[in-house]
N, C-alpha and C positions, 0 to 999 in steps of 0.2 A: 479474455474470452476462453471457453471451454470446447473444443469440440473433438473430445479421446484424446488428446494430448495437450501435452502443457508445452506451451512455446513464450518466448519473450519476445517481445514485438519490438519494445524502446526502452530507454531510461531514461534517468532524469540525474544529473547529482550535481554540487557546487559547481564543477569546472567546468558543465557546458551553459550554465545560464548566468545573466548579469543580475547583478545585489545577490538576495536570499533567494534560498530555495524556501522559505518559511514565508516569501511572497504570495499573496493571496494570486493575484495577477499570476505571475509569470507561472504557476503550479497549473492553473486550471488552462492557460495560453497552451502550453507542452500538451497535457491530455486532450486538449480541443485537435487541436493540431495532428495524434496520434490515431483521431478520432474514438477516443474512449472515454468521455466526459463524463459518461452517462454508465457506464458500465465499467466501473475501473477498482481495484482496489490498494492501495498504499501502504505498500509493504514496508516496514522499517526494522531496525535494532535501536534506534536513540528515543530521548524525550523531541528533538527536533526533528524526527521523522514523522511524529506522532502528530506533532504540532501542523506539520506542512500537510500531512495530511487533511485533517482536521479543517484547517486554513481553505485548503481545496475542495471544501465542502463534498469529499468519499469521504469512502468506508476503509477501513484505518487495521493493519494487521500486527499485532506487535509479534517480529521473530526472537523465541528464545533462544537461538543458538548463537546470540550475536555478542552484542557491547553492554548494552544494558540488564536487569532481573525482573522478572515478573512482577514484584510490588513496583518498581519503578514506570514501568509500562502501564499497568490495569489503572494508575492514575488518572490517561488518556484514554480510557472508558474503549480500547478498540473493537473492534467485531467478532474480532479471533485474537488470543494470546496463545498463537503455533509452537508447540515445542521439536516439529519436524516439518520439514519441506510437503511431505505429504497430507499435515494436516491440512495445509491451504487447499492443499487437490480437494478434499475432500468438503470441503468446508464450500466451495467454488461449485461441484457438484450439486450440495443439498441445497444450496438457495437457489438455483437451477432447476431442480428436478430430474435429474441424470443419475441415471444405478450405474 
């Protein structure tokens, strides 16, 4: 959620869930839970963030400043391929409608 700042509410990563993070189940269980099922976007650096994404049925960010490269990423078709933290701000704005 947007509202003039950017805050982090939760996360998610291997060591707080059982099996895969790339679990269809246990991805959208976390986001339910956080209450952002429905409004949420899945920010990653790998192909298995993209995947888990994907899996959790959102909208999918690939970060470039991470592990992975732009052709590796744009594979997983994401919404945003960010080459700055503030692309997302930005990008979270315009489907929003917030100047």
């Amino acid at each position: 959620m947007y509202s003039g700042r950017m805050f982090l509410t939760g996360y998610m990563g291997n060591g707080n869930l059982r099996g895969s993070k790339k679990n269809r189940l246990q991805s959208r269980s976390c986001l339910r839970s956080l209450g952002f099922l429905k409004r949420c976007l899945y920010l990653g650096d790998t192909n298995t963030d993209m995947e888990t994404g994907k899996n959790a049925q959102v909208d999918t960010v690939g970060v470039l400043w991470g592990f992975r490269s732009r052709d590796e990423l744009k594979v997983y078709e994401p919404a945003l391929l960010a080459e700055h933290p503030m692309d997302v701000a930005e990008f979270i704005k315009g489907v929003n409608h917030i100047e």
